[in-house]
C-alpha positions, 0 to 999 in steps of 0.5 A: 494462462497457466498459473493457477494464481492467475487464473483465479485472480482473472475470475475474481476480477471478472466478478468485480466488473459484473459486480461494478456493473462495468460493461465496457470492452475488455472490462476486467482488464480496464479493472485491474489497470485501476488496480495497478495490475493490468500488466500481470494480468495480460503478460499471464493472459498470452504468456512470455511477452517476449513472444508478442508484440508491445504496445507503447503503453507497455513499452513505456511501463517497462522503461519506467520500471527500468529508471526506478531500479537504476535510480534505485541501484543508485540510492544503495550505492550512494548510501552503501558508500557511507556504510548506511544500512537500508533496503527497498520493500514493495513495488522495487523489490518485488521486480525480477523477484515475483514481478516482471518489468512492466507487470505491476504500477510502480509510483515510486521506491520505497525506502526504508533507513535506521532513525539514528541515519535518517537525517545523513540519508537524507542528506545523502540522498541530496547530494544525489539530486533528491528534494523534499516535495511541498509540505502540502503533498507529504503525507502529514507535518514533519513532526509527525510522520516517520519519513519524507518523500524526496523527488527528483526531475528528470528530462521529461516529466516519465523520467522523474523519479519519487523516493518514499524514505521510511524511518519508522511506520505509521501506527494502524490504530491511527488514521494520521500519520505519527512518528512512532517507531522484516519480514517483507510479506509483514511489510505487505500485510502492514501496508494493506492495512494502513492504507484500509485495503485499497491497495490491491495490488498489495494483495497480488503482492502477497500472494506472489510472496506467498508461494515461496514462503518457508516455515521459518519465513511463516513463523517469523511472519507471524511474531512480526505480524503481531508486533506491528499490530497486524496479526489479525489482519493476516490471519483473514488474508491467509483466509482469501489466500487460500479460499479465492486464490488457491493458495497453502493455507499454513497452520502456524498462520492461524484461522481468521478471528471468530469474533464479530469483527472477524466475522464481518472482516471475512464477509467483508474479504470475498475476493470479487466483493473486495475488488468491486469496493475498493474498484468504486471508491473515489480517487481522493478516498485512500487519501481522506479520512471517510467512515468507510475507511474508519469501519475497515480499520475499526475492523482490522485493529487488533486489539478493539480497545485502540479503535479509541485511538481511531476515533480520536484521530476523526474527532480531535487530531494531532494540532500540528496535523491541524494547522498543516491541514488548514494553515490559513485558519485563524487559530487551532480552534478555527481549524478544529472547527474546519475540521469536523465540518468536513469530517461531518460532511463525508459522514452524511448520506449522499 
């Protein structure tokens, strides 16, 4: 292994396993296969995997990398045809770029179009087979989430594809989803923090950006940072970029937030701790609203006062997100009620 980012990242992970008291063979490997990042690792771990054998797991990782581009090419000539402007951000757009097939889990594309071509793209995107999964798998009611993901079946279920199409971004001072209405590094450091920094392979995404990022790019990074209401955030990865991965640590970026949020979100962003946190938290947790993920964000904001934004998201959220939740409560009260129960029962000690 000679990539110095690689290295640093395998020491980091080995630490979280020790951390997580993991002790099965080929632990750090088995961590950051949770992570969606074992098949970087291991290609970094023997080199070229041109060089060497495949396994069929790795086989079948690249071969679904492969779908998702064509199906991918496909969506942009679909869309291009009727002169739609769109693009791809994350997982898709990142292979051959930073990211070999095989390297990095890929659940699906994401795609980003204009609000004012959002319901032809949609439509578009029918006629190429696409359709809407349950209301109840989305991410929130359609009055409120800017975007809708579309899946389309294959011949086996390895050859389906998912579409996440975006119109918009969820606010990070929220917990639900709204329709409120670049840079792809600020798209990452976005998507880190809307999802409380359980998407680690977000981070090795970033990371990757990093190395080829210009000073125009930095500063642009920075103005649509703040814009979306990240900045702070991406001043305390600049910080575990720098300090944990051996990366340039920019002077436009900015140092992390002396304050005691930023204290305890620097504390909070040591590497191995990091990944040993987000290793132990359960399936359903990126998913669920949990006094984990409300003190992360509260961490994250970066103005203080929007954590009453937050905190009425945990105590009185939207009714439409309400009667989507529960849909067979008697009335809103009824589903309010539901609700705090069980926001009651994840803050209770277990």
């Amino acid at each position: 292994m000679t990539d110095p980012l690689a290295v640093r990242l395998t020491r980091e992970l080995v630490k979280a396993a020790q951390l997580l008291g993991r002790a099965e063979p080929d632990a750090m490997l088995r961590l950051a296969d949770d992570f969606g990042i074992g098949g970087y690792v291991r290609r970094q771990q023997r080199g070229d995997p041109a060089t060497v054998e495949s396994g069929a797991a790795e086989l079948m990782r690249r071969l679904q990398d492969r779908l998702l581009l064509d199906a991918a090419a496909e969506v942009s000539q679909g869309l291009g045809a009727l002169t739609i402007p769109h693009f791809f951000a994350k997982g898709v757009a990142l292979l051959h770029r930073v990211y070999r097939l095989g390297d990095r889990e890929l659940a699906d594309i994401d795609l980003y179009v204009h609000r004012s071509a959002a319901r032809l793209a949609v439509q578009t995107l029918e006629e190429l087979g696409f359709r809407a999964i349950p209301l109840a798998l989305q991410s929130g009611p359609a009055a409120l989430r800017p975007g809708v993901v579309l899946a389309r079946e294959g011949y086996s279920e390895a050859q389906g594809v998912t579409l996440d199409v975006h119109w918009g971004i969820e606010p990070v001072d929220r917990l639900l989803p709204r329709a409120n209405t670049g840079h792809h590094a600020a798209l990452v450091v976005y998507h880190l923090v809307h999802h409380d920094l359980l998407h680690v392979r977000g981070l090795l995404d970033l990371a990757l950006l990093w190395r080829d990022l210009e000073p125009e790019d930095l500063s642009a990074l920075s103005e649509l940072a703040r814009a979306l209401g990240v900045e702070r955030a991406l001043r305390a990865l600049a910080l575990v970029l720098a300090r944990d991965l051996g990366l340039p640590r920019p002077e436009s970026i900015g140092p992390p937030a002396s304050d005691w949020r930023g204290r305890r979100l620097t504390r909070l962003l040591v590497l191995h701790r990091w990944l040993a946190w987000a290793g132990a938290a359960g399936e359903r947790e990126p998913g669920e609203i949990t006094p984990r993920r409300v003190g992360r964000r509260l961490l994250l904001l970066d103005a203080a006062w929007r954590a009453a934004l937050v905190l009425g998201d945990v105590l009185a959220p939207p009714r439409a997100h309400l009667r989507w939740r529960w849909p067979d409560a008697e009335s809103d009260v009824a589903a309010w009620g539901r609700h705090l129960r069980s926001a009651a029962r994840k803050a209770l000690p277990r």
